[in-house]
CHARMM-style PDB file with segment names, atoms N, HN, CA, C and O in Angstrom:
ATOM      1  N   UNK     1      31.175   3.382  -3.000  1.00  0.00      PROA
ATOM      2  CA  UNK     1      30.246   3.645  -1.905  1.00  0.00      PROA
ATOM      3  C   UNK     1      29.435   2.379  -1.637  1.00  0.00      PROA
ATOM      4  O   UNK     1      28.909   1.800  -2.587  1.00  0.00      PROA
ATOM      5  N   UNK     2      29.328   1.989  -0.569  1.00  0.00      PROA
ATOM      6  HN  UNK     2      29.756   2.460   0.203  1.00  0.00      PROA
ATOM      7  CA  UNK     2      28.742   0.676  -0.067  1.00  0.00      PROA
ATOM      8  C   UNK     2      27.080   0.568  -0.485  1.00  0.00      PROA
ATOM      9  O   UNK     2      26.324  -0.401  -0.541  1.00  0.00      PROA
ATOM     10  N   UNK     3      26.867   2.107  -0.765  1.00  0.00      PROA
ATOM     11  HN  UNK     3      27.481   2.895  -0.720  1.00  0.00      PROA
ATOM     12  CA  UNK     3      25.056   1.919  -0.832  1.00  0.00      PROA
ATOM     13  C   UNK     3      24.912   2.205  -1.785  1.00  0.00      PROA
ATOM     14  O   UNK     3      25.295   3.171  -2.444  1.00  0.00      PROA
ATOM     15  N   UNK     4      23.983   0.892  -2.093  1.00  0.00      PROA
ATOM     16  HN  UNK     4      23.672   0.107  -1.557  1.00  0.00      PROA
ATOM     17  CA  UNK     4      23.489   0.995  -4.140  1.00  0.00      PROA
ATOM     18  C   UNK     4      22.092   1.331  -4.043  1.00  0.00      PROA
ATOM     19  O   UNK     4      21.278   0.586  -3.498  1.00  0.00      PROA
ATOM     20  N   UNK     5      21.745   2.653  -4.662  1.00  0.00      PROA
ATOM     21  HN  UNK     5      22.406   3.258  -5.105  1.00  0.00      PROA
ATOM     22  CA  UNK     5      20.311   2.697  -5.248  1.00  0.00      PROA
ATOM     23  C   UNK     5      19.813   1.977  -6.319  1.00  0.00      PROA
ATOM     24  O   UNK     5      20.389   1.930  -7.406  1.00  0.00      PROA
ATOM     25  N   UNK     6      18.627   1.334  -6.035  1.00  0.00      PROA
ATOM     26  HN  UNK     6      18.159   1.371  -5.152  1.00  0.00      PROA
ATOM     27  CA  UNK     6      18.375   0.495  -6.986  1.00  0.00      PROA
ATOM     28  C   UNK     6      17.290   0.938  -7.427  1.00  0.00      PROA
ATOM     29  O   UNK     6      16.474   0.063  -7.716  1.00  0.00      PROA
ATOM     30  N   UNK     7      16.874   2.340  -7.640  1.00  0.00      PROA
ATOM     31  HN  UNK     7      17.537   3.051  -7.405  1.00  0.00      PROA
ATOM     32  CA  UNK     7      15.718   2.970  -8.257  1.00  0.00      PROA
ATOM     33  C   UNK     7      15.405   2.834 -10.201  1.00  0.00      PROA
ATOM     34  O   UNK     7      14.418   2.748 -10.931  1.00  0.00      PROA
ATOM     35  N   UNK     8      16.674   2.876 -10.344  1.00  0.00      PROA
ATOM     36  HN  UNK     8      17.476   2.946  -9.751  1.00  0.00      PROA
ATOM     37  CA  UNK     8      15.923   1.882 -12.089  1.00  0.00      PROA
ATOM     38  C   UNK     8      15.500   0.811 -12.007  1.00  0.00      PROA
ATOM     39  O   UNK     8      14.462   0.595 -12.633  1.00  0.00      PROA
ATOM     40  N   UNK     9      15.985  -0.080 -11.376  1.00  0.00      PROA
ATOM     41  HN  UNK     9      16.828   0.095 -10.868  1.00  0.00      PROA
ATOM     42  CA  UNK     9      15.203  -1.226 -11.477  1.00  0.00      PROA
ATOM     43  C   UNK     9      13.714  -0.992 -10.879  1.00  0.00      PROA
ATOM     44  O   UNK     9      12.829  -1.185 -11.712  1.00  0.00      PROA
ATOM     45  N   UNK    10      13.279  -0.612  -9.589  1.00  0.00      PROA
ATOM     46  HN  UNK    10      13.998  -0.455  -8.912  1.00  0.00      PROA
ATOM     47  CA  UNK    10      12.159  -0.420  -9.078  1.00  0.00      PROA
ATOM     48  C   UNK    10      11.430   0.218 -10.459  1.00  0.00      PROA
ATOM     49  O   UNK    10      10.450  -0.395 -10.882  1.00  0.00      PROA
ATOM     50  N   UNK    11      11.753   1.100 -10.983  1.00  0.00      PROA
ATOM     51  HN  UNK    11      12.550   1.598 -10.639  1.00  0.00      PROA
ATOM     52  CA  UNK    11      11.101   2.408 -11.984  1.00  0.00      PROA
ATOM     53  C   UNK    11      10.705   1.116 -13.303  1.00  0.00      PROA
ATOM     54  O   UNK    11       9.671   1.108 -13.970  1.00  0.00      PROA
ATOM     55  N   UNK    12      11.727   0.215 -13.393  1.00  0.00      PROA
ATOM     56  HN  UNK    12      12.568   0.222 -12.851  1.00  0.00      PROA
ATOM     57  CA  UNK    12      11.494  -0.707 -14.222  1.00  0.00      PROA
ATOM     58  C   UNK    12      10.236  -1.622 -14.311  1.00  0.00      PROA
ATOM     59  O   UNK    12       9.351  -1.849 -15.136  1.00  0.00      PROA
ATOM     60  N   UNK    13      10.639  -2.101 -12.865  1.00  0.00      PROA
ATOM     61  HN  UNK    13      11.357  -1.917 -12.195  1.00  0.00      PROA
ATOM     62  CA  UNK    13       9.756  -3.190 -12.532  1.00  0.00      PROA
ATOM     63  C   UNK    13       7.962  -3.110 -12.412  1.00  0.00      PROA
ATOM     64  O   UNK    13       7.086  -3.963 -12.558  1.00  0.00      PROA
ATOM     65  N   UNK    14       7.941  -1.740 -12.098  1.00  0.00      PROA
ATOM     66  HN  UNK    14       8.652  -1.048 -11.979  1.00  0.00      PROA
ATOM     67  CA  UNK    14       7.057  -0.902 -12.458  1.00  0.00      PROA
ATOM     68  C   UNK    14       6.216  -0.060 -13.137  1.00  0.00      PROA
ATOM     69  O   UNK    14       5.154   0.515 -12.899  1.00  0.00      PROA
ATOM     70  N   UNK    15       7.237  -0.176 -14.345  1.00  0.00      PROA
ATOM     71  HN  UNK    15       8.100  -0.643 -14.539  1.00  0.00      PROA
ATOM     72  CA  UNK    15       6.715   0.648 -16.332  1.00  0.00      PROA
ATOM     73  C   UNK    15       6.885   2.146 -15.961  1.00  0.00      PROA
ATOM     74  O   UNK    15       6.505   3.106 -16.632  1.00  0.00      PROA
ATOM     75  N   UNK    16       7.363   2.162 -15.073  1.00  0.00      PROA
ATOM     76  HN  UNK    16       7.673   1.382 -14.528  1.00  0.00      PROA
ATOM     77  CA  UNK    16       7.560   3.960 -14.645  1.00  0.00      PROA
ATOM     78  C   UNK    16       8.649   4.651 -15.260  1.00  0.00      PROA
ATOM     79  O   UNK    16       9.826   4.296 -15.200  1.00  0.00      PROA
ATOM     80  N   UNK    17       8.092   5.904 -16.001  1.00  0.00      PROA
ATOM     81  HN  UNK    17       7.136   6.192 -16.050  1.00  0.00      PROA
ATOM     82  CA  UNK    17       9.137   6.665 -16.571  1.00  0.00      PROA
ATOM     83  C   UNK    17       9.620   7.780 -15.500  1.00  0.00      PROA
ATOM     84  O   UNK    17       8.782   8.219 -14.713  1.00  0.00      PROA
ATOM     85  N   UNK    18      11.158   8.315 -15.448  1.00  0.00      PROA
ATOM     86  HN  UNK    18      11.840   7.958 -16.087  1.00  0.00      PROA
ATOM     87  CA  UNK    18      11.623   9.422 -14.899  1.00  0.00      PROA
ATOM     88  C   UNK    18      10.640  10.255 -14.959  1.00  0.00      PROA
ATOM     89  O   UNK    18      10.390  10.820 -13.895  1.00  0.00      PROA
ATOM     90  N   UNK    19       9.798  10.603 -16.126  1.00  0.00      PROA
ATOM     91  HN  UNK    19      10.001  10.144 -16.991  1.00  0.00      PROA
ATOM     92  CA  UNK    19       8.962  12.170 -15.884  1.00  0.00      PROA
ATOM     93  C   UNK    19       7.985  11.376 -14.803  1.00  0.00      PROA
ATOM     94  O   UNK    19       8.248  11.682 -13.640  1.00  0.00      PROA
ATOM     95  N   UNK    20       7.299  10.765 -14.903  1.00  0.00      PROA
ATOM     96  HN  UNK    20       7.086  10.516 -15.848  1.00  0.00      PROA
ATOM     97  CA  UNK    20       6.248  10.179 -14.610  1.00  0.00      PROA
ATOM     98  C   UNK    20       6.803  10.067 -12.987  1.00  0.00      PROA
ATOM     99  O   UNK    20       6.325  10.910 -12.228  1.00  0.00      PROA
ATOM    100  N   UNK    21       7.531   9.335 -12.552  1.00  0.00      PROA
ATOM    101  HN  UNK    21       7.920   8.651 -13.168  1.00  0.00      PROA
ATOM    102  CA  UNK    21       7.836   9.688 -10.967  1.00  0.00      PROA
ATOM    103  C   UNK    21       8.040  10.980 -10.815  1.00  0.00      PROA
ATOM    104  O   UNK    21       7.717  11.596  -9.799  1.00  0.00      PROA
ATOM    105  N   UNK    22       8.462  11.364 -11.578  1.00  0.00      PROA
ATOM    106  HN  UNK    22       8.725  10.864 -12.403  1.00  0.00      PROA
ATOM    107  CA  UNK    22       9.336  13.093 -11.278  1.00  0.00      PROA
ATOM    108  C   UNK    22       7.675  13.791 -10.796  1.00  0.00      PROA
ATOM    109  O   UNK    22       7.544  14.271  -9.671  1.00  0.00      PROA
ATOM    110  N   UNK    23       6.616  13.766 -11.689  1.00  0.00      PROA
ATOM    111  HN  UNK    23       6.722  13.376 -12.603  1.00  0.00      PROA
ATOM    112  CA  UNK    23       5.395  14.220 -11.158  1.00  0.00      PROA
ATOM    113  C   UNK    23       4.700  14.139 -10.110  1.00  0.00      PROA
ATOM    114  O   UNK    23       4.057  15.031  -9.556  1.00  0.00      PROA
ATOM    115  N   UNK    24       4.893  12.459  -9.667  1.00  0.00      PROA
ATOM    116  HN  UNK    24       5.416  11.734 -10.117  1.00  0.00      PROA
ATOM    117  CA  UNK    24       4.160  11.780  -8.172  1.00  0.00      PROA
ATOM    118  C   UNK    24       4.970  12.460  -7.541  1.00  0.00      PROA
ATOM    119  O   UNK    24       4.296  13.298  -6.942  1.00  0.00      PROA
ATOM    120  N   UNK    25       6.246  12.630  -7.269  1.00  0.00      PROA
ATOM    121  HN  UNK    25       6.793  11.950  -7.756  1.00  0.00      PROA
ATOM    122  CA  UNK    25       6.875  12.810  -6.142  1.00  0.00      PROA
ATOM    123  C   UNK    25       7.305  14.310  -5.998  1.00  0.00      PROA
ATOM    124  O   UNK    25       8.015  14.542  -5.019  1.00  0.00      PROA
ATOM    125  N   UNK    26       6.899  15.683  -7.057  1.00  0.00      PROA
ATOM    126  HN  UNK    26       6.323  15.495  -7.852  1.00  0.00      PROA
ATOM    127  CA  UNK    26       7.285  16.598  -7.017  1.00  0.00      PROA
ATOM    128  C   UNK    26       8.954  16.756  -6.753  1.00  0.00      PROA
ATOM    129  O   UNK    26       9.453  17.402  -5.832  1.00  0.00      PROA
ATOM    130  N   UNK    27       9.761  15.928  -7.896  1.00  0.00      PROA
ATOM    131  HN  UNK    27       9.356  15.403  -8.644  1.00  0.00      PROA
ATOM    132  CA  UNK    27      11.053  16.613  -7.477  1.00  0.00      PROA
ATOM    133  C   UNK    27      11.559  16.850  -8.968  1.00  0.00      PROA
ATOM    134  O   UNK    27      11.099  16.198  -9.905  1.00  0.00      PROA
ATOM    135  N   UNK    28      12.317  17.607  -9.088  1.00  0.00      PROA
ATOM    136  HN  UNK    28      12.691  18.136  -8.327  1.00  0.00      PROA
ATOM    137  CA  UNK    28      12.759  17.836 -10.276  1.00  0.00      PROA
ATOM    138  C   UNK    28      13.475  16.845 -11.110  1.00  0.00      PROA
ATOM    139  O   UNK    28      14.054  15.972 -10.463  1.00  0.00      PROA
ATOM    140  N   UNK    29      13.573  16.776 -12.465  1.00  0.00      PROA
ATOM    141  HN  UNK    29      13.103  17.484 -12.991  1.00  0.00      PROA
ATOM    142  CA  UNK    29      13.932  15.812 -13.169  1.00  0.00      PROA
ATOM    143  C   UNK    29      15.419  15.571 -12.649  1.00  0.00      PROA
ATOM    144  O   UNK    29      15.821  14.599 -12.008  1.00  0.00      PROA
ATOM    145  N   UNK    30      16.170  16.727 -13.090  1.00  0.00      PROA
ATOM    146  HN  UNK    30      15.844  17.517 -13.610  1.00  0.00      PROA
ATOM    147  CA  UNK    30      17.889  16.583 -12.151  1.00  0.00      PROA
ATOM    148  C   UNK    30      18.015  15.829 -11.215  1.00  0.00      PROA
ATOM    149  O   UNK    30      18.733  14.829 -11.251  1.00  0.00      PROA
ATOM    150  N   UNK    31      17.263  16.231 -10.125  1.00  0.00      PROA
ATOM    151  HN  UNK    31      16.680  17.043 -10.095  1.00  0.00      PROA
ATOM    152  CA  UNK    31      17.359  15.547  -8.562  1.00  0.00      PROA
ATOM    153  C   UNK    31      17.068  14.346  -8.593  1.00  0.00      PROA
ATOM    154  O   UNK    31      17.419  13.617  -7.666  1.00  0.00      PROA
ATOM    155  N   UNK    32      16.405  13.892  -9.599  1.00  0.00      PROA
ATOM    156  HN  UNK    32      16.120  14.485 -10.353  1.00  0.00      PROA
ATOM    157  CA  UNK    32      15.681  12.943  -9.330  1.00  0.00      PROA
ATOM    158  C   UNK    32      16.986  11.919 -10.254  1.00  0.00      PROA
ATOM    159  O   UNK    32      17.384  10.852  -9.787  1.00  0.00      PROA
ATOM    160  N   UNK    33      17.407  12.382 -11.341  1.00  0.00      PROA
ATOM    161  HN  UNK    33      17.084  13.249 -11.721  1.00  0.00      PROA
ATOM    162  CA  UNK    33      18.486  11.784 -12.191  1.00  0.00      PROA
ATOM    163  C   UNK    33      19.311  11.106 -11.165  1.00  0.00      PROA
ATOM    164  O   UNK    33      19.342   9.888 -10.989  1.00  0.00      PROA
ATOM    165  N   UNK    34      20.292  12.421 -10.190  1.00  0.00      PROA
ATOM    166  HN  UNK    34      20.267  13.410 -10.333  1.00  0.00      PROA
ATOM    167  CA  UNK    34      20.848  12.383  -9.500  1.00  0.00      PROA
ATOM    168  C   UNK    34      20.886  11.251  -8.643  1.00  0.00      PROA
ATOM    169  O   UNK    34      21.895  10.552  -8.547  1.00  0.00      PROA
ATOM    170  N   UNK    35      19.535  10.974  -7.834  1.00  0.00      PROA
ATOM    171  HN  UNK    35      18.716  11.541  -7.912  1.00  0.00      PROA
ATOM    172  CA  UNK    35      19.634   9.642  -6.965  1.00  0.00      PROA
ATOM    173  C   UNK    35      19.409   8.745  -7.835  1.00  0.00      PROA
ATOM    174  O   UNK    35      19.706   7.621  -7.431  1.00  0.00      PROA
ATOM    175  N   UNK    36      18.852   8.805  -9.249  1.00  0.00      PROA
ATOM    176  HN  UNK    36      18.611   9.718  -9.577  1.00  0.00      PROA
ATOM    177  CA  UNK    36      19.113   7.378  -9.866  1.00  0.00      PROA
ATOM    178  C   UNK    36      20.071   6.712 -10.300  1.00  0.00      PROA
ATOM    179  O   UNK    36      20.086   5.493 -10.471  1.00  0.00      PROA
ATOM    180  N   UNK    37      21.434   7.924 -10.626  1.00  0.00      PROA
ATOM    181  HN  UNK    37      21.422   8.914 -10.487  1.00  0.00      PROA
ATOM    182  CA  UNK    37      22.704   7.191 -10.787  1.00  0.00      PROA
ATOM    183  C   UNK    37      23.305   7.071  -9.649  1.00  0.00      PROA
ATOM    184  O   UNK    37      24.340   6.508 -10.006  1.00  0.00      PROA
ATOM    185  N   UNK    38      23.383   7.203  -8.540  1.00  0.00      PROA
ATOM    186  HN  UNK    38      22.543   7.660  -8.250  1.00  0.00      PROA
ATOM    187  CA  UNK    38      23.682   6.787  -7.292  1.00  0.00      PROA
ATOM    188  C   UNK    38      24.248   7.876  -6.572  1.00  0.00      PROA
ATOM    189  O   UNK    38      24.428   7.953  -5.356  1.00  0.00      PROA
ATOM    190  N   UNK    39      24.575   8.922  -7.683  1.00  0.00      PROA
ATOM    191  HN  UNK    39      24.429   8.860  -8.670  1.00  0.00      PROA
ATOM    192  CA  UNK    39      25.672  10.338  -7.311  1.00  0.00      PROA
ATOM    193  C   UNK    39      25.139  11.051  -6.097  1.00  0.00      PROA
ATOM    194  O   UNK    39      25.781  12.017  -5.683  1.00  0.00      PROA
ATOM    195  N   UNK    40      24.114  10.709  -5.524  1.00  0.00      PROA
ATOM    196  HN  UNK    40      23.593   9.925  -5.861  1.00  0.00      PROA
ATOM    197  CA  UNK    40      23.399  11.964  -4.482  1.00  0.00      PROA
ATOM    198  C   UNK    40      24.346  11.540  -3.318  1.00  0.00      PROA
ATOM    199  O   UNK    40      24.645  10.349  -3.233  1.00  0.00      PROA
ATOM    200  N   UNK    41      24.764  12.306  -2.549  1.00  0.00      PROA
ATOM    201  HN  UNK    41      24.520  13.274  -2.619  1.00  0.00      PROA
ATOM    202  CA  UNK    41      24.974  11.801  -0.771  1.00  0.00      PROA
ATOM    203  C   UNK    41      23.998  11.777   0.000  1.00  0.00      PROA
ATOM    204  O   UNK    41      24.270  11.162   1.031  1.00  0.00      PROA
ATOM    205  N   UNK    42      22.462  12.369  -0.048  1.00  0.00      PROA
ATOM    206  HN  UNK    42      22.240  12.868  -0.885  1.00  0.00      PROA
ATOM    207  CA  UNK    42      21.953  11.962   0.967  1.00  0.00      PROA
ATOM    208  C   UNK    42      20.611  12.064   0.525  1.00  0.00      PROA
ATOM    209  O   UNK    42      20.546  12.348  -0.671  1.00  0.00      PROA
ATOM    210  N   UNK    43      19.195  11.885   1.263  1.00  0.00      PROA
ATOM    211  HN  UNK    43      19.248  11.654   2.234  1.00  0.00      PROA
ATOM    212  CA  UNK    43      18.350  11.710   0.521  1.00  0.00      PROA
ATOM    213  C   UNK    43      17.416  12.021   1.531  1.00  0.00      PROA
ATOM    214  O   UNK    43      17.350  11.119   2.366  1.00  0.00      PROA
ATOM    215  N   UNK    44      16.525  13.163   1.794  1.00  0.00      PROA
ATOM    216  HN  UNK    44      16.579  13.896   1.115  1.00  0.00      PROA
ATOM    217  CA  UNK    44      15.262  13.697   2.743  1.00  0.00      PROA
ATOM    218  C   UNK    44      14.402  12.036   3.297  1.00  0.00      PROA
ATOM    219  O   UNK    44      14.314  11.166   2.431  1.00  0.00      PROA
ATOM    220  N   UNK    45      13.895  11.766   4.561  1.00  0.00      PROA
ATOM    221  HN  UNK    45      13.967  12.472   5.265  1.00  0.00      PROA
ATOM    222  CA  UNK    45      12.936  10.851   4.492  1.00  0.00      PROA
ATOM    223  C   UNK    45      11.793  11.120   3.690  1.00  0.00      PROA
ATOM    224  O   UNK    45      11.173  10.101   3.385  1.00  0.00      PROA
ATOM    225  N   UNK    46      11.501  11.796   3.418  1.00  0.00      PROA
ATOM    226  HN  UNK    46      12.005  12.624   3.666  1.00  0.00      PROA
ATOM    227  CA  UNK    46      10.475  12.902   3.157  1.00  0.00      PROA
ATOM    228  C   UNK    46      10.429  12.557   1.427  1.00  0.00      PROA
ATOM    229  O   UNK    46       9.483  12.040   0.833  1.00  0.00      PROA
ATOM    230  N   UNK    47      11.274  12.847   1.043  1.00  0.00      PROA
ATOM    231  HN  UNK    47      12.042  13.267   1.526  1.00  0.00      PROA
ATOM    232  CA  UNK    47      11.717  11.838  -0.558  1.00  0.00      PROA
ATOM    233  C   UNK    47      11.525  10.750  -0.512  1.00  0.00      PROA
ATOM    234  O   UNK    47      10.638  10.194  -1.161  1.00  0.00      PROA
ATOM    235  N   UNK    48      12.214  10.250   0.172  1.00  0.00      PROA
ATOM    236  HN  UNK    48      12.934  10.702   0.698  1.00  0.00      PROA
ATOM    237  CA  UNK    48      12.087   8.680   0.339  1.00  0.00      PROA
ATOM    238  C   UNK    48      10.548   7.682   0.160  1.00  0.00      PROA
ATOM    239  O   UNK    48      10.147   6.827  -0.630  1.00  0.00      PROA
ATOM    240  N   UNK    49       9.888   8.541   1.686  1.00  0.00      PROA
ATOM    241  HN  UNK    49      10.213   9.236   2.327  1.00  0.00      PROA
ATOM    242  CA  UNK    49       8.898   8.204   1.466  1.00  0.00      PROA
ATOM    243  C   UNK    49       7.785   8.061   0.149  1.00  0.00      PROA
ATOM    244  O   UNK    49       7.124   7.083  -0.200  1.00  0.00      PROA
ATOM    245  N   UNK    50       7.848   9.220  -0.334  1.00  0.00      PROA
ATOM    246  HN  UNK    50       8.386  10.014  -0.051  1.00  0.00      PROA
ATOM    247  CA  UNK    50       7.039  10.011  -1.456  1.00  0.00      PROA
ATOM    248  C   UNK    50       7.336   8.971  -2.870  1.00  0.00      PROA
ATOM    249  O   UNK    50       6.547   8.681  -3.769  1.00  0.00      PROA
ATOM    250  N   UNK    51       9.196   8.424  -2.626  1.00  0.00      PROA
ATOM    251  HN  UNK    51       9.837   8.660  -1.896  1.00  0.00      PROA
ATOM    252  CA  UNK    51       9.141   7.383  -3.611  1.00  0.00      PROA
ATOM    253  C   UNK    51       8.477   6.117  -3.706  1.00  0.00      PROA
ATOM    254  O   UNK    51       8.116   5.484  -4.698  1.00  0.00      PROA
ATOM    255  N   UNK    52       8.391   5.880  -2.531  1.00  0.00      PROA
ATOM    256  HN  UNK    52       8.684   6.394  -1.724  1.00  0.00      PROA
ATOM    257  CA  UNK    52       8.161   4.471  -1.855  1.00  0.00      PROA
ATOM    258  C   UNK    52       6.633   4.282  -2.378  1.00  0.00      PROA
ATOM    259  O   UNK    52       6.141   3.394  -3.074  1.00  0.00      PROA
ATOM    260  N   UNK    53       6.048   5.474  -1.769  1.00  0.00      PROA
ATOM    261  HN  UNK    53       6.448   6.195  -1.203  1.00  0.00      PROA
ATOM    262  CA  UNK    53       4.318   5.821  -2.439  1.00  0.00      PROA
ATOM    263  C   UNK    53       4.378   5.487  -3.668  1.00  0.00      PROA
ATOM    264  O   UNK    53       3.782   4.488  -4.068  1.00  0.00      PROA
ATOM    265  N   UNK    54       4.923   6.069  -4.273  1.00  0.00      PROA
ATOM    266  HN  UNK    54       5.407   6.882  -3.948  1.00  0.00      PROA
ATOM    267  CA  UNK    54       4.635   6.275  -5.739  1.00  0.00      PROA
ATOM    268  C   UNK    54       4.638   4.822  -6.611  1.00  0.00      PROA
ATOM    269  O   UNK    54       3.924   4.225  -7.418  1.00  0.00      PROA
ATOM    270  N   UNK    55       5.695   4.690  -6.027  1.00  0.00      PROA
ATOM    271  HN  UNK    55       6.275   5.175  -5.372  1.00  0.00      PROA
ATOM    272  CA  UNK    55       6.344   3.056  -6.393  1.00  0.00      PROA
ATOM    273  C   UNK    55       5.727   2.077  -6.134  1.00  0.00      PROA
ATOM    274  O   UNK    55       5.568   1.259  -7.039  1.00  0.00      PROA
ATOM    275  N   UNK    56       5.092   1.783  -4.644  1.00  0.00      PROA
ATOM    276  HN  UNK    56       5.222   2.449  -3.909  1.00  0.00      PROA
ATOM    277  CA  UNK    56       4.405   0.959  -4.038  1.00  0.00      PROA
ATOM    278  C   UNK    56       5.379   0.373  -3.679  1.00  0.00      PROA
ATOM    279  O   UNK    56       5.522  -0.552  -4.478  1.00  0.00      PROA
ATOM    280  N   UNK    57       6.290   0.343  -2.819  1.00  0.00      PROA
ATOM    281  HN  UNK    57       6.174   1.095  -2.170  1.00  0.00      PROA
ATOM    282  CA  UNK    57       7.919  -0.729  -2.391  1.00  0.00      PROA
ATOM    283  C   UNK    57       8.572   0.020  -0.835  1.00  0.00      PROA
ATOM    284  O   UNK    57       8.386   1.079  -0.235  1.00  0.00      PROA
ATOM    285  N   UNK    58       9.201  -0.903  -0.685  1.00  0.00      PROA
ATOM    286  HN  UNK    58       9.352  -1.763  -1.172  1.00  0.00      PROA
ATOM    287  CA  UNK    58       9.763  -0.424   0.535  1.00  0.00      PROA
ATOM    288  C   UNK    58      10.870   0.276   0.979  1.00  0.00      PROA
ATOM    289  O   UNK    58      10.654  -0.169   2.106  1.00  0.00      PROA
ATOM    290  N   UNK    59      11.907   0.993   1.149  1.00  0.00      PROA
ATOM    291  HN  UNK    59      12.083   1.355   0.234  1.00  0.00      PROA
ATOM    292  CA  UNK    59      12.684   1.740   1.070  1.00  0.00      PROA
ATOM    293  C   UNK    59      13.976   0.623   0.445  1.00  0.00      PROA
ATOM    294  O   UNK    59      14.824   0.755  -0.439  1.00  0.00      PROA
ATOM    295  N   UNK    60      13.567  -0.693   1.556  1.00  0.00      PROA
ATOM    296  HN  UNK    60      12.879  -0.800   2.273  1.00  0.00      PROA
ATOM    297  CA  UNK    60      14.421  -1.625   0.867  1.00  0.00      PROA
ATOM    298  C   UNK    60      14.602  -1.811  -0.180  1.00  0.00      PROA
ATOM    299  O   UNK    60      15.772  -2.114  -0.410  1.00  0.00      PROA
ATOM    300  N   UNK    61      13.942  -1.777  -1.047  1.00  0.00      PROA
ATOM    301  HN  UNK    61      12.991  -1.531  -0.860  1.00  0.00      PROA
ATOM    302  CA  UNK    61      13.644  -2.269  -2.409  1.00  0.00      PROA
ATOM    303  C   UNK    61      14.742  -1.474  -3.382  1.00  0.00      PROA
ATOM    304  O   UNK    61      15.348  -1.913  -4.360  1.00  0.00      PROA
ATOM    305  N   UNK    62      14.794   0.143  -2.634  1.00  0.00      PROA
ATOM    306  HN  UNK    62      14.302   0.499  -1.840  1.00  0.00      PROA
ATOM    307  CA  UNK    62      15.640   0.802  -3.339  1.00  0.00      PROA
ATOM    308  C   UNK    62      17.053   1.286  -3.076  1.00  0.00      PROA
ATOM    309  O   UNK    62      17.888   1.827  -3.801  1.00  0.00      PROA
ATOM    310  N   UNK    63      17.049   0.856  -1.587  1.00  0.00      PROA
ATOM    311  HN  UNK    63      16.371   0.417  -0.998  1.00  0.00      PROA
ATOM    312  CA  UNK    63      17.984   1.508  -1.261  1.00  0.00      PROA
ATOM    313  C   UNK    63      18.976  -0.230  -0.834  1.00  0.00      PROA
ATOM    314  O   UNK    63      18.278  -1.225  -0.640  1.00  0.00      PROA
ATOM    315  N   UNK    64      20.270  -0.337  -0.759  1.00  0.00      PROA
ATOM    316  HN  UNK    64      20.836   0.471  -0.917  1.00  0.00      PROA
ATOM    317  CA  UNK    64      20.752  -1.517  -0.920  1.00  0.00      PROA
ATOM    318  C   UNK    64      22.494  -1.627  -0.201  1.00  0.00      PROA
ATOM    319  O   UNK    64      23.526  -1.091  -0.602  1.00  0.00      PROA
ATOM    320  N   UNK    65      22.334  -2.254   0.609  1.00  0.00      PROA
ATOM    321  HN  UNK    65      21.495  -2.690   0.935  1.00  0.00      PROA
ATOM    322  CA  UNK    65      24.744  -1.734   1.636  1.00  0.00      PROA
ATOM    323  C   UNK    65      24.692  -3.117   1.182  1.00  0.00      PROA
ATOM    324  O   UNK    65      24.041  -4.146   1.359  1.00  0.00      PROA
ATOM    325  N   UNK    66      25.990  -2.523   0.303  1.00  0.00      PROA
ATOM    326  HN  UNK    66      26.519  -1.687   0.159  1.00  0.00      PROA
ATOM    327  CA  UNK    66      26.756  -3.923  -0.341  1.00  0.00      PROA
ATOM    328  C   UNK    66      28.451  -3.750   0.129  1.00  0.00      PROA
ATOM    329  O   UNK    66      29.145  -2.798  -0.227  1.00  0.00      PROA
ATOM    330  N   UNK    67      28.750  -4.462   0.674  1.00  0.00      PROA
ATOM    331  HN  UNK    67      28.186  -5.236   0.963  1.00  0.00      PROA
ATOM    332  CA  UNK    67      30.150  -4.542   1.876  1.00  0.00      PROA
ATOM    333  C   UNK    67      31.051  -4.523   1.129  1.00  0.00      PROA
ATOM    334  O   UNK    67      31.221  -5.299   0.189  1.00  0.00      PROA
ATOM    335  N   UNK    68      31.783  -3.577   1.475  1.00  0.00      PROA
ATOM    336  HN  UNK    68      31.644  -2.946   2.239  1.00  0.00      PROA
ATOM    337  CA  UNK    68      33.676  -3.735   0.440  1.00  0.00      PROA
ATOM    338  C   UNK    68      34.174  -5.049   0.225  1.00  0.00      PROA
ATOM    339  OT1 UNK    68      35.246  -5.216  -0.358  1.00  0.00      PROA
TER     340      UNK     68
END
């Protein structure tokens, strides 16, 4: 898939643990697993945003089209 989430690193770069976003952003630990290994197909703006908050970063930061 051309689009890499790059939400460990952000979570990294940041000292942020899975629970610890999982709380700011109200989503469940699963779901939240889910878009960190890249497995999700799609992702609410609405999430997005809420990560971006939490994180302090730009959607860019996490979200990434890397060309065949």
């Amino acid at each position: 898939m051309p689009i890499v989430v790059n939400l460990d690193v952000m979570m990294a770069k940041r000292k942020m643990s899975l629970n610890e976003l999982s709380e700011k952003v109200d989503l469940t630990l699963s779901n939240l697993s889910i878009l960190k290994t890249g497995k999700a197909k799609a992702i609410r703006f609405s999430t997005l945003e809420a990560i971006c908050q939490a994180l302090e970063c730009q959607p860019a930061d996490i979200l990434e089209y890397q060309a065949s």
